[in-house]
Every structure is written in C-alpha cells, then in structure tokens.
N, C-alpha and C positions, 0 to 999 in steps of 0.2 A: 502545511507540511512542517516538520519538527526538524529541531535544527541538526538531529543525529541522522534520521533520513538523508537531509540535504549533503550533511558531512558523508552519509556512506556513498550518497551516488556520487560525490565528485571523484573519492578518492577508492573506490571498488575495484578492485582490477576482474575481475569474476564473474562476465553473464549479464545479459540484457536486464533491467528491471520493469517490470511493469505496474503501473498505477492504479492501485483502487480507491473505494470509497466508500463507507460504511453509513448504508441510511440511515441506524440508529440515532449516531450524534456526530454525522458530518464528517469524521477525521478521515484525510486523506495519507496513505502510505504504499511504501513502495515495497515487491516482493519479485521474490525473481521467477514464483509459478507463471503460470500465463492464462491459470484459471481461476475462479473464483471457489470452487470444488474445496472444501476441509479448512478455508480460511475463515480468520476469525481477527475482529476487529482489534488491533493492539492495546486500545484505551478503554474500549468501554466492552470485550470479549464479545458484542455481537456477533451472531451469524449470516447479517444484510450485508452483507458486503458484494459489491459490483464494482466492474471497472470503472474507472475514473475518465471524464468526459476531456475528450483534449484540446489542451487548449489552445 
C-alpha cells in the first residue's frame, strides 16, 4: 500500500473504502466503489483488478 493510500484512509472523513488488488503487478489500493466493475489498476492501468484478500 502507498503512502498516500494509507494518508487518505486515515484522514478521509467520506465513506467506507474498500480494498483491491490488481493481478497484473500486485499493487494493492483503496476505492470507495464496492466493486470491481469500470476499475483499473492506479499503477500499471490494468483491468485484473479484484478485491483484496483480508487480512
């Protein structure tokens, strides 16, 4: 997780976030959809992206 993720969800005042995962190359981030539907990976623009396994 990147440090601006971590910076938004501490200090977010706005809606649950939920965690995805992007099989291409790993990167984990945070969105506040609840789906995986029209998402696209922040780092590397794939379209593998799934929710993220919790931990």
């Amino acid at each position: 997780m990147g440090v601006i993720d971590t910076v938004s969800e501490l200090f977010d005042s706005g809606g649950h976030h939920y965690r995805f995962r992007c099989d291409d190359c790993g990167t984990e981030f945070a969105q506040r959809a609840a789906t995986v539907e029209d998402l696209t990976c922040p780092d590397c623009g794939a379209e593998t992206v799934r929710p993220a396994e919790a931990a």
